[in-house]
Backbone as CSV, one residue per row, in Angstrom:
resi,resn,N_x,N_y,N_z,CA_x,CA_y,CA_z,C_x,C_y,C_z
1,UNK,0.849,-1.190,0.000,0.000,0.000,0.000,0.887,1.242,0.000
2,UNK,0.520,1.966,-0.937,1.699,3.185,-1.097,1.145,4.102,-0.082
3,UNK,2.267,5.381,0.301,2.158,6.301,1.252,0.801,7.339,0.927
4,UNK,0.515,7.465,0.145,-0.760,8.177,-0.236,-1.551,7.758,-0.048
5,UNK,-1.963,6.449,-0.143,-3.337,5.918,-0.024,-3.424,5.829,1.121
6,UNK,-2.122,5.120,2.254,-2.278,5.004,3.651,-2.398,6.652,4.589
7,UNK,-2.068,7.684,3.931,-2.535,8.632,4.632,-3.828,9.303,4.062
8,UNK,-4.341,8.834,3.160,-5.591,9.179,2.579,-6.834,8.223,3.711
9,UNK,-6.007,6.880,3.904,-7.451,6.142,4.390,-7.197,6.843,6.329
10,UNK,-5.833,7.060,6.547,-6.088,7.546,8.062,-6.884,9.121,8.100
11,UNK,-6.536,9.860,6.990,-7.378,11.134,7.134,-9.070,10.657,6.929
12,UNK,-9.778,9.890,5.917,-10.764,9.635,6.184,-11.166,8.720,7.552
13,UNK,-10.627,7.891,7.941,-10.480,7.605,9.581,-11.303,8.221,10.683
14,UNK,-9.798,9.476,10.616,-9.830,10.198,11.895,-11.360,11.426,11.013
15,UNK,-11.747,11.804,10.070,-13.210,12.269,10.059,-14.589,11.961,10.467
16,UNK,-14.144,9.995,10.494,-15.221,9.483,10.873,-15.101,8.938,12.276
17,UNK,-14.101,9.307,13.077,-13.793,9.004,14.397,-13.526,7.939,14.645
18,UNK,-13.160,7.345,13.701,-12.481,5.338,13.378,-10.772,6.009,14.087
19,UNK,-10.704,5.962,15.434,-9.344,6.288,15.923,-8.275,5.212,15.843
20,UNK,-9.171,4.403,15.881,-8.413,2.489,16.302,-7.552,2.714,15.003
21,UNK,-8.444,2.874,13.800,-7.963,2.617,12.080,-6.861,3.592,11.902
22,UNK,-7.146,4.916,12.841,-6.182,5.670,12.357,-5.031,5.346,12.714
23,UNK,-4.813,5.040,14.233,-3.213,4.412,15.044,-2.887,2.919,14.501
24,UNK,-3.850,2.310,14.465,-2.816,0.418,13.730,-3.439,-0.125,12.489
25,UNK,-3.347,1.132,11.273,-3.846,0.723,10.061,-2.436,-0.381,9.485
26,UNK,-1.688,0.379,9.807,-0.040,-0.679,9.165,-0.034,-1.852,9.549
27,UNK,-0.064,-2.232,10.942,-0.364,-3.387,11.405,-1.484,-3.930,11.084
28,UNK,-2.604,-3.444,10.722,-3.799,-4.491,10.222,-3.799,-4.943,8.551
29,UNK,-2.972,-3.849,8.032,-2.788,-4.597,6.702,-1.525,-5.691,6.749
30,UNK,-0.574,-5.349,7.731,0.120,-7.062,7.693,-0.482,-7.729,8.172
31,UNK,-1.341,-7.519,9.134,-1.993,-9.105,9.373,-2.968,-9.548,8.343
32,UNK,-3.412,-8.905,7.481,-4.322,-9.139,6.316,-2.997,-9.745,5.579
33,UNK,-2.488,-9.265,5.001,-1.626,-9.768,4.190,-0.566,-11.456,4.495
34,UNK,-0.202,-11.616,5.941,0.059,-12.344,6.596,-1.324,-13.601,6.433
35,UNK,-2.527,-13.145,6.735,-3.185,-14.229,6.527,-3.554,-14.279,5.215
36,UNK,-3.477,-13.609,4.271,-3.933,-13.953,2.990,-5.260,-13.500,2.443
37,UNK,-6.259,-12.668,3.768,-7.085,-12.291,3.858,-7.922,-11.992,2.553
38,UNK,-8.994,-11.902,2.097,-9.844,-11.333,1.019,-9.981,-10.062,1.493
39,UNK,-11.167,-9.603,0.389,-11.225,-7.876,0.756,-12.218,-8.271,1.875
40,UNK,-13.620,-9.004,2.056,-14.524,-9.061,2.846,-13.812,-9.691,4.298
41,UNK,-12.813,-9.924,4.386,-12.330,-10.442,5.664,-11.464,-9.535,5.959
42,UNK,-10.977,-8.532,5.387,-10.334,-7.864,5.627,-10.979,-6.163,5.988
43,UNK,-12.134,-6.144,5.770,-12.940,-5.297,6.135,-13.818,-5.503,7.507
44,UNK,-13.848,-6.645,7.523,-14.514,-7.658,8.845,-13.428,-7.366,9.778
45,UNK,-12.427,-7.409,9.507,-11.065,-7.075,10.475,-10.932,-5.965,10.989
46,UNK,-11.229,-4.826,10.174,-11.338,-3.695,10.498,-12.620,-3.215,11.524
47,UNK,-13.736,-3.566,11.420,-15.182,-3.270,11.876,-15.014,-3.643,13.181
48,UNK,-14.389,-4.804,13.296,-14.071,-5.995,14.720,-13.411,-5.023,15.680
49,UNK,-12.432,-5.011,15.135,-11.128,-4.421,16.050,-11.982,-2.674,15.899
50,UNK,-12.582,-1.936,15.414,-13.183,-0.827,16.134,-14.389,-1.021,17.412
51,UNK,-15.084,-1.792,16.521,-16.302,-2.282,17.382,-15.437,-2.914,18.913
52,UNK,-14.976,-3.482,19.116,-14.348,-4.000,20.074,-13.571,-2.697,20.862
53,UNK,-12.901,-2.044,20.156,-12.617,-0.846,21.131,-13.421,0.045,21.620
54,UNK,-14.157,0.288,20.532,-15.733,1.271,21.328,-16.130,0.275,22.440
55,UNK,-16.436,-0.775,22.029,-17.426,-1.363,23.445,-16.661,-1.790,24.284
56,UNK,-15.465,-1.891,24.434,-14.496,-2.087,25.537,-14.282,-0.787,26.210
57,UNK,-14.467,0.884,25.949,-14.771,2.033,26.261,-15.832,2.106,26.983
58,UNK,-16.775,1.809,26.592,-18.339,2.107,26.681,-18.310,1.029,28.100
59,UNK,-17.617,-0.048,28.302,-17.690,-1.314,29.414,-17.431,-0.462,30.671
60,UNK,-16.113,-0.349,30.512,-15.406,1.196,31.049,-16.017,2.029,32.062
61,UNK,-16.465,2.975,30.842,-17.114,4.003,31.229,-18.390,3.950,31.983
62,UNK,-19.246,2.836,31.716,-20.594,2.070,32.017,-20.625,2.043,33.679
63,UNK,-19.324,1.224,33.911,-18.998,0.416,35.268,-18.090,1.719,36.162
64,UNK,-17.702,2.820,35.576,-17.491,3.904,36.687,-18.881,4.704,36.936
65,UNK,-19.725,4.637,36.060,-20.893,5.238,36.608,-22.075,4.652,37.205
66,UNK,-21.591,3.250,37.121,-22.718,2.481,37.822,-22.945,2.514,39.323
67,UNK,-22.161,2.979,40.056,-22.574,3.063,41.512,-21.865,1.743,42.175
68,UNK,-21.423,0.960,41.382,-20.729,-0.463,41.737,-20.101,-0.024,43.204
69,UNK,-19.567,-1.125,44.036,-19.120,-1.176,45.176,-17.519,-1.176,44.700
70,UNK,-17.690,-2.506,43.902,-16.213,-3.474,43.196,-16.976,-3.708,41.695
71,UNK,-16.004,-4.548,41.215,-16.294,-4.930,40.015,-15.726,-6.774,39.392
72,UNK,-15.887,-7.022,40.849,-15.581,-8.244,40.838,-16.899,-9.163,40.053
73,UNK,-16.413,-10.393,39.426,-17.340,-11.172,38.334,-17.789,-12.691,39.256
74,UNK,-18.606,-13.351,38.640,-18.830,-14.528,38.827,-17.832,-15.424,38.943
75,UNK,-16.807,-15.621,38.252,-16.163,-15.931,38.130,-15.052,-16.202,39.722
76,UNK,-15.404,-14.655,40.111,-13.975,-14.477,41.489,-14.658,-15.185,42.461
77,UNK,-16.161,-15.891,42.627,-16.870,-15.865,43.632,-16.461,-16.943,44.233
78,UNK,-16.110,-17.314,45.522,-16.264,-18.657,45.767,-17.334,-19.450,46.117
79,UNK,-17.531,-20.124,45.349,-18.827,-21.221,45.895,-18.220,-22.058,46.919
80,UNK,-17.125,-22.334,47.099,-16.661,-23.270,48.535,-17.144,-22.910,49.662
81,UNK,-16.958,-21.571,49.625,-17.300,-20.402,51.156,-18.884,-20.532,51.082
82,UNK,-19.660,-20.896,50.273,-21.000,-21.542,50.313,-21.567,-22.480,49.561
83,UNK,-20.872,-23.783,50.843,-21.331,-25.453,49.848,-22.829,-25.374,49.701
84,UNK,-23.555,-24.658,50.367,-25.123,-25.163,50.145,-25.418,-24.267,49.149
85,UNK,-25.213,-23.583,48.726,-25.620,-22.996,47.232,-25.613,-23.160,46.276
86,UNK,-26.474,-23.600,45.239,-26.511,-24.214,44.200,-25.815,-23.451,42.848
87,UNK,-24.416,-23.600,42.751,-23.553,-23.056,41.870,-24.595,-22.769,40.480
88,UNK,-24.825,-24.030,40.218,-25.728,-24.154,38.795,-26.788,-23.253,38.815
89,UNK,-27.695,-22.798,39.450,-28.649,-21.717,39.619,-28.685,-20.553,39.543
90,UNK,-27.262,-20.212,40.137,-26.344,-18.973,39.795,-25.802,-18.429,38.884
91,UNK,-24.996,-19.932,37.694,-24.689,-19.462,36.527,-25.955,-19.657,35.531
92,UNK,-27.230,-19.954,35.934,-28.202,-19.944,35.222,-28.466,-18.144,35.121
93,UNK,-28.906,-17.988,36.238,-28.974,-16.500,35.999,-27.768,-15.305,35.205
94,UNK,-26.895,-15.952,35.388,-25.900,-15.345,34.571,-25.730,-15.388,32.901
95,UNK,-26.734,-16.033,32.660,-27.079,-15.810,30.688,-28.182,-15.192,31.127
96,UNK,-28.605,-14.031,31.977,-28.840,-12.897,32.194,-30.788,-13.211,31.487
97,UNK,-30.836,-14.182,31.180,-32.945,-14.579,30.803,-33.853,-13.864,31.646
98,UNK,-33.190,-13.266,33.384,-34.421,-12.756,33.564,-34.403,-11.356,33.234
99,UNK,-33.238,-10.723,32.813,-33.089,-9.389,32.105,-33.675,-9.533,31.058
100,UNK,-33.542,-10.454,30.374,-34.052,-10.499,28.760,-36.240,-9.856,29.003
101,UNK,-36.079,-10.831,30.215,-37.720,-11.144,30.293,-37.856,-9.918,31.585
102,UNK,-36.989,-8.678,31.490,-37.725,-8.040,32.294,-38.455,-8.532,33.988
103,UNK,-37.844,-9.631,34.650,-37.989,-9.886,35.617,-37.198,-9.426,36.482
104,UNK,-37.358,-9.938,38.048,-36.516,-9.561,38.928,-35.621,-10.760,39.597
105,UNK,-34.902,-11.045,40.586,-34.087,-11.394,41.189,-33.967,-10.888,42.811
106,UNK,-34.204,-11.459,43.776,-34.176,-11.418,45.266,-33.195,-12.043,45.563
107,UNK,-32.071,-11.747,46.045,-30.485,-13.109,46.367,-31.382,-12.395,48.549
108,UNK,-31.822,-13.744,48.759,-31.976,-13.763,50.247,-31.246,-14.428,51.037
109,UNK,-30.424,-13.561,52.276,-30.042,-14.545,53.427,-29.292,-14.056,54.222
110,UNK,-28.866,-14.221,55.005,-28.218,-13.320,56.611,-27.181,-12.955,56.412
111,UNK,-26.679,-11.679,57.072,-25.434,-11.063,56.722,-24.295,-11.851,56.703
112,UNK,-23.587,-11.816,55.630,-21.835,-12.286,55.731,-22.188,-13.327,54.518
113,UNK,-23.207,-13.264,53.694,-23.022,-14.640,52.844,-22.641,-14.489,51.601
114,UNK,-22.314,-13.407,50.944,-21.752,-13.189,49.974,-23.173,-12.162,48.806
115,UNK,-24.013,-12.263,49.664,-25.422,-11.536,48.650,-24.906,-10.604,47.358
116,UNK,-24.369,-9.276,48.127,-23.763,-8.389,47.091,-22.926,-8.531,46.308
117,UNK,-22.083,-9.925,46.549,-20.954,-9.590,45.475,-21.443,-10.735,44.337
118,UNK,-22.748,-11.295,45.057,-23.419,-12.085,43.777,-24.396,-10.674,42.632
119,UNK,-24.828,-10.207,43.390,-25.827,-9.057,42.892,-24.781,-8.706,42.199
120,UNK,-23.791,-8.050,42.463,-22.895,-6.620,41.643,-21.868,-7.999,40.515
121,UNK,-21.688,-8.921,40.908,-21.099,-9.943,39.582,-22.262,-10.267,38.682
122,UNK,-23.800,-10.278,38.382,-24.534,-10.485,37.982,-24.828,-9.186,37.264
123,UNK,-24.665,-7.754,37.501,-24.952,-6.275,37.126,-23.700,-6.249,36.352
124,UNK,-22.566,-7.143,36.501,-21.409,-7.174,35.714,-21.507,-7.788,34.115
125,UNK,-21.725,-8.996,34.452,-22.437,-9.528,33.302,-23.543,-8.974,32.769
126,UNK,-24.485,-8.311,33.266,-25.066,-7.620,32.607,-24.438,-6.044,31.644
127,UNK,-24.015,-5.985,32.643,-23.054,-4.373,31.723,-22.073,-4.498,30.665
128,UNK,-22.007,-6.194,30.517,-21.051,-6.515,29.382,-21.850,-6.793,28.589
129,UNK,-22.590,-7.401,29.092,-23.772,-7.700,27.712,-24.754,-6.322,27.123
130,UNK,-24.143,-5.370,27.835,-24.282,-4.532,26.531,-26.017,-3.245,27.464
131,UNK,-26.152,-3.624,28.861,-27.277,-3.515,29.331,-26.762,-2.059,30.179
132,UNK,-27.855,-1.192,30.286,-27.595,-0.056,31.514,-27.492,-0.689,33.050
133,UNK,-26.686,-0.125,33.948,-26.484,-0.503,35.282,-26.863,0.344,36.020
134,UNK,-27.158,0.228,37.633,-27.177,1.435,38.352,-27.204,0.363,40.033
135,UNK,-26.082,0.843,40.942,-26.138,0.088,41.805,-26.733,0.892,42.947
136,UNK,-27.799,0.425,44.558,-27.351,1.503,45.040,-28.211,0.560,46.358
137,UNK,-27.643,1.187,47.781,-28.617,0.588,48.682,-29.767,1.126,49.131
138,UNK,-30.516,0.949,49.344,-32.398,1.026,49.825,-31.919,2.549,50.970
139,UNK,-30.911,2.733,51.752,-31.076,3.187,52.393,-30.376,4.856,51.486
140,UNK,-29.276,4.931,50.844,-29.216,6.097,50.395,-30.475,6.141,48.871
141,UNK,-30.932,5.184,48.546,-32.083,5.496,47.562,-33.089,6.303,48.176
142,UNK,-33.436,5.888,49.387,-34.840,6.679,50.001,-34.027,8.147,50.704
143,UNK,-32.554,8.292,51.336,-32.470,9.495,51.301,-32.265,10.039,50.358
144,UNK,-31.663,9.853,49.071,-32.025,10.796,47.903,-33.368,11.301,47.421
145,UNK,-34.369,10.337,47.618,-35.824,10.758,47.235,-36.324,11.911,47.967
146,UNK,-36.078,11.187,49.174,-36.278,12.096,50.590,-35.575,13.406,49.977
147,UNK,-34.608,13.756,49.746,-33.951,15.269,49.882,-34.529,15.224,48.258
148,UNK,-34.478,15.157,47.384,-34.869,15.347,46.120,-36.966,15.887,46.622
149,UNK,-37.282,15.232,47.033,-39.237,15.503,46.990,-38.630,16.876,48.030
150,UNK,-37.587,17.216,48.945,-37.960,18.688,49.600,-37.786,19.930,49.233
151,UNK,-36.677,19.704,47.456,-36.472,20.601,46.931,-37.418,20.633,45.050
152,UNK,-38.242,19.459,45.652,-39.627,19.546,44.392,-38.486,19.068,43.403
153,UNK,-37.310,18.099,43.064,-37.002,17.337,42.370,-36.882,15.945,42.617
154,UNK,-38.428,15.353,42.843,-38.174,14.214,43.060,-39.035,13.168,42.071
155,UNK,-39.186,13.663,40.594,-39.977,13.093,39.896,-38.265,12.976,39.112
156,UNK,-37.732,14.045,38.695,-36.408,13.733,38.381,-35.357,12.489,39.008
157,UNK,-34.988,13.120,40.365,-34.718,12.170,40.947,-34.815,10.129,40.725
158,UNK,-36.266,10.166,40.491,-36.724,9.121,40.253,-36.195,8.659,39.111
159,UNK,-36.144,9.120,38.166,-35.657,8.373,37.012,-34.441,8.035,37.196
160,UNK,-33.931,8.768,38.157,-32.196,8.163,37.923,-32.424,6.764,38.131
161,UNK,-33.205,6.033,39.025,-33.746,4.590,39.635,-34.275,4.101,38.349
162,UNK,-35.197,4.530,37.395,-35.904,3.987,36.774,-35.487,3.678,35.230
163,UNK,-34.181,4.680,34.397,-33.479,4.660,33.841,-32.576,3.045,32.955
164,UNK,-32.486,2.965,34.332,-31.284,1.663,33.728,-32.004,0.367,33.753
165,UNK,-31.406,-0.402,32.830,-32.002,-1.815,32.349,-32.090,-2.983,33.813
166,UNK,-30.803,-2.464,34.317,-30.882,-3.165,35.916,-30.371,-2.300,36.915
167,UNK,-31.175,-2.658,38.315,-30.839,-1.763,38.947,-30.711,-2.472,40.219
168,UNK,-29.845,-2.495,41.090,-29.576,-3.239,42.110,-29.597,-2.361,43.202
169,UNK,-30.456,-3.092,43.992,-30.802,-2.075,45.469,-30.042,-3.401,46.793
170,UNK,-29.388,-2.388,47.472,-28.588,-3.583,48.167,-29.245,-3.490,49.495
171,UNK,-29.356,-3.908,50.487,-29.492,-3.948,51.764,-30.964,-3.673,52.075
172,UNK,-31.776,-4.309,51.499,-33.227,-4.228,51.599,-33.515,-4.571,53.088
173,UNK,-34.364,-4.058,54.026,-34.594,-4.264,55.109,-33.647,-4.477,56.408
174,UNK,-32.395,-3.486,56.089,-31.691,-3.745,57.394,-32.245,-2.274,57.815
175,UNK,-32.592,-1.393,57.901,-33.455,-0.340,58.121,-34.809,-0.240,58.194
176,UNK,-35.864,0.024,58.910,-37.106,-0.087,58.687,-37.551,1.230,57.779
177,UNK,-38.589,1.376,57.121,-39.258,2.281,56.720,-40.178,3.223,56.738
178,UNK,-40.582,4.600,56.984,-41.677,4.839,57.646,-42.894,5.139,56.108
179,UNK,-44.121,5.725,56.497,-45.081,5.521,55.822,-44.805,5.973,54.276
180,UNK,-43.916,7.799,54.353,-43.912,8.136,52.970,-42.670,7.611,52.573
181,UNK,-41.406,7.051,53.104,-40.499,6.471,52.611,-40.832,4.864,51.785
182,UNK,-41.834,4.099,52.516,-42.658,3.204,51.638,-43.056,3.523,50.588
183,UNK,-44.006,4.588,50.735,-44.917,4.765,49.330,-43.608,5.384,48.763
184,UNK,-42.349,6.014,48.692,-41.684,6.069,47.755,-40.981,4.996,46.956
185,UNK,-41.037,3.925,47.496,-39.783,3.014,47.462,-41.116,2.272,46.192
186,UNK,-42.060,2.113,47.081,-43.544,1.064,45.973,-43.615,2.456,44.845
187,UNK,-43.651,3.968,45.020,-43.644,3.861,43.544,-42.369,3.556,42.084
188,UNK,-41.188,3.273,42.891,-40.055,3.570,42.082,-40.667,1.721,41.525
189,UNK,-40.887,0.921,42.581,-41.183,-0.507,41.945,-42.074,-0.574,41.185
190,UNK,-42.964,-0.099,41.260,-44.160,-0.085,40.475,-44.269,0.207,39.046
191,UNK,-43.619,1.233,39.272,-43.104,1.738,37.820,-42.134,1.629,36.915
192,UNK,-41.280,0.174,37.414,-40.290,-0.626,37.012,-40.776,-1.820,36.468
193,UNK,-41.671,-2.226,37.323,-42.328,-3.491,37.237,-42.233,-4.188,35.931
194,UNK,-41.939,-5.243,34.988,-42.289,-5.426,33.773,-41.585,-4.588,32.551
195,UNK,-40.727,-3.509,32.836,-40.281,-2.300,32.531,-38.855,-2.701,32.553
196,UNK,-38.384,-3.273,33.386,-36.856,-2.781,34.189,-36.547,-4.032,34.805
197,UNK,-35.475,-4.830,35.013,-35.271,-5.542,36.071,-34.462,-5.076,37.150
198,UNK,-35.399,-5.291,38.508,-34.320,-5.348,39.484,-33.645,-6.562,40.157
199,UNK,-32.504,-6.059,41.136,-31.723,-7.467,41.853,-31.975,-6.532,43.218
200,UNK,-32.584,-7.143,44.116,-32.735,-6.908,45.307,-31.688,-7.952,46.315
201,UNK,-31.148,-7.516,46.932,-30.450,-8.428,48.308,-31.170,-7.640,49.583
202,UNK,-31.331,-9.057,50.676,-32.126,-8.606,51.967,-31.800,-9.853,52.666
203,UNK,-31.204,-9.475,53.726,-31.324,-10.413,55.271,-32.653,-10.848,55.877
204,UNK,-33.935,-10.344,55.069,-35.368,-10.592,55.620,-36.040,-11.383,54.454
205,UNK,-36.518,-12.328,54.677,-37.816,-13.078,54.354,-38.756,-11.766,53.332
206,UNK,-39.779,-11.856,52.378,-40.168,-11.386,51.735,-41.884,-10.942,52.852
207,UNK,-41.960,-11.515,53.705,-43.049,-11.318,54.746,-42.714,-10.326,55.809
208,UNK,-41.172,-10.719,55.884,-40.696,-9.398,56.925,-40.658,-8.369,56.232
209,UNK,-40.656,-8.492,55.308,-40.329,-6.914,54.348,-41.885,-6.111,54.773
210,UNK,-43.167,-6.591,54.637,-44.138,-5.339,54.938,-44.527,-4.885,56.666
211,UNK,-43.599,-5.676,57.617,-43.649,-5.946,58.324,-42.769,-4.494,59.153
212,UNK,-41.591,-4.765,58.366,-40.550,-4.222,58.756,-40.788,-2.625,57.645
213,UNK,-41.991,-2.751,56.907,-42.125,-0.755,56.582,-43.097,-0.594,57.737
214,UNK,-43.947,-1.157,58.395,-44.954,-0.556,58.824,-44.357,0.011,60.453
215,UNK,-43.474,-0.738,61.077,-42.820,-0.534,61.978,-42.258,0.580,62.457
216,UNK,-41.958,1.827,61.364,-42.100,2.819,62.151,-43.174,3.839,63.014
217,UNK,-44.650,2.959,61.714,-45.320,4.189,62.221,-46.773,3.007,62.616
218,UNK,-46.616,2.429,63.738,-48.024,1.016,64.144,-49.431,1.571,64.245
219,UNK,-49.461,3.343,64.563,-50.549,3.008,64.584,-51.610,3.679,62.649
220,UNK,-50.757,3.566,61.838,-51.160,4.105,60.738,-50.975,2.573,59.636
221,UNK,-52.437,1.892,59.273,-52.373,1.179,58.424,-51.526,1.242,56.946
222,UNK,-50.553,0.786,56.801,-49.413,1.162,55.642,-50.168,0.168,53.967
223,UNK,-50.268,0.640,53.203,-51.202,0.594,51.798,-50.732,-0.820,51.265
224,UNK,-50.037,-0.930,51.606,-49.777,-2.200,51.080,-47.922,-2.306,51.183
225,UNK,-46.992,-3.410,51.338,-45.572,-3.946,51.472,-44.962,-3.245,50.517
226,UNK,-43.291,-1.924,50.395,-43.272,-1.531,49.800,-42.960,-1.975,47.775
227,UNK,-42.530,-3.332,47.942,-41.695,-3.985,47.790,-42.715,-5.279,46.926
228,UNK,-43.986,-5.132,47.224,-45.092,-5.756,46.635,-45.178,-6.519,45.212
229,UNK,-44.975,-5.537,43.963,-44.824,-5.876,42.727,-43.784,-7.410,42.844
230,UNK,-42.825,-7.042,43.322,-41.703,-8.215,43.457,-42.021,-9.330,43.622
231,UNK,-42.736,-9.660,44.680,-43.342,-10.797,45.071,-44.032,-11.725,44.114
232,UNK,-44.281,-11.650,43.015,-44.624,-11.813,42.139,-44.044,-12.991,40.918
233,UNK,-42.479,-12.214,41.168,-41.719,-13.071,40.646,-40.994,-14.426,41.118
234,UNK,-41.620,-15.158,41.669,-41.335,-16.565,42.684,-40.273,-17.349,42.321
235,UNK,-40.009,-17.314,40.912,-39.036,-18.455,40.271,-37.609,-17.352,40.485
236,UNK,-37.563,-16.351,40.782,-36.053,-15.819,41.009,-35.953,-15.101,42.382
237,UNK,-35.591,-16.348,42.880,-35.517,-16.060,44.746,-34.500,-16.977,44.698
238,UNK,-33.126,-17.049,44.987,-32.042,-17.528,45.409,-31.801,-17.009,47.088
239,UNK,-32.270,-18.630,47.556,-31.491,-18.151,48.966,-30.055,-18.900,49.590
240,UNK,-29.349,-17.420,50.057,-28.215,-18.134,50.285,-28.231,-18.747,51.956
241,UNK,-27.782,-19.704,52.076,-27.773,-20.239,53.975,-26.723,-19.435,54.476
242,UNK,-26.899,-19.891,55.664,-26.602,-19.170,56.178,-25.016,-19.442,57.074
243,UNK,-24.266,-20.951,56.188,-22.918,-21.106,56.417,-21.930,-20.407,56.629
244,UNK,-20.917,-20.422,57.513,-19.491,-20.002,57.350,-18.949,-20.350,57.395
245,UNK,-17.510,-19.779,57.278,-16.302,-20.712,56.600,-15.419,-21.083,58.076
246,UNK,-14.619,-22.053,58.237,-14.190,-21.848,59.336,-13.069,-20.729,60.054
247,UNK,-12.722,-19.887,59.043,-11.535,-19.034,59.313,-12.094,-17.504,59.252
248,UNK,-11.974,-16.414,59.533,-12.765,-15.219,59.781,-12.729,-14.926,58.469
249,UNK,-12.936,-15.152,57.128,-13.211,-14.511,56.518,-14.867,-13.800,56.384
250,UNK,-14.877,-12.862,55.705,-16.355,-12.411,55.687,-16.817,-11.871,54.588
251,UNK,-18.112,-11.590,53.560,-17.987,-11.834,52.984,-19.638,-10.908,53.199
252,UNK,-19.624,-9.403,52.264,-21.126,-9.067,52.751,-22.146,-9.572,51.643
């Protein structure tokens, strides 16, 4: 390829923001040439290796704005540190079907069992597969609403919750709820419902959950569990036991 044409195809390149093409065009025509490539495989070569750098950017960029804790995968998890958990159930959910189907996910069971770093490795795989993320716990979700509804931005507010393809609320019920912090929490679900999937983690039973909103305020009948819509979805309830390992590790 003579010097003209190769600075002709990097100036059209860098117009169309093909940056990849512009820095290792030399190297992709020896490897074309090296393999013997056609023109259609050799254009396939090119598309790949951009496409692959955009969405390796976009992975990136995705997972610093997701609210993540870590960014640890399925992969890092140990299932040893919990023999009673059904490994296979876990990587079922991980070809991500109840995202596809707009369902939810409840990972239930007592502190130290690994809940969140199943939730946030599951929001991982999801953010590779190409899906919006947003991580966050129940307890700064309802104070953002809370301070967002006192300055009359809390319809805004809301969407930040309602926005992303998954949205992981961590620590469901280690806090109780009072009446309008409920009805905030049931409308962000409500309006997800079928819409959005969430991954909920909670140290409580799905019975303690309406149990544990009404509890701040006993003598005011509360409209219904905030958390209601969820219940719904029965086939994605993973509970983890409540084993430990014998050496202090811990594991939230």
């Amino acid at each position: 390829m003579s010097t003209l044409t190769a600075d002709r195809i990097r100036n059209h390149a860098t117009r169309l923001g093909l940056t990849h093409l512009t820095d290792t065009l030399t190297e992709l025509v020896e490897r074309a040439e090296t393999g013997q490539m056609g023109y259609l495989d050799f254009v396939d070569l090119l598309l790949e290796e951009e496409v692959g750098l955009r969405e390796g950017r976009r992975f990136r960029n995705a997972l610093k704005l997701s609210g993540l804790p870590h960014h640890k995968t399925l992969d890092q998890f140990d299932f040893a540190f919990q023999p009673g958990l059904d490994a296979r159930k876990v990587r079922d959910l991980a070809t991500l079907e109840f995202a596809k189907a707009k369902s939810n996910v409840a990972l239930l069971g007592p502190p130290g069992v690994g809940k969140t770093m199943l939730a946030v490795a599951l929001a991982v795989d999801a953010c590779q597969a190409g899906l919006s993320i947003y991580f966050t716990t129940l307890d700064d979700l309802v104070r953002r609403l809370r301070a967002a509804e006192a300055t009359g931005r809390f319809n805004r507010q809301l969407q930040t919750y309602l926005r992303p393809a998954v949205l992981v609320v961590d620590e469901v019920g280690y806090l109780p709820l009072d009446r309008a912090e409920a009805n905030m929490v049931f409308q962000l679900v409500s309006r997800r419902y079928e819409r959005g999937t969430m991954i909920i983690t909670s140290n409580k039973s799905f019975a303690e959950w309406g149990r544990r909103a009404r509890r701040r305020r006993p003598r005011h009948r509360h409209p219904r569990p905030p958390l209601a819509p969820l219940r719904r979805d029965q086939h994605q309830r993973p509970q983890l036991p409540p084993q430990r390992p014998p050496h202090p590790r811990r594991r939230r």
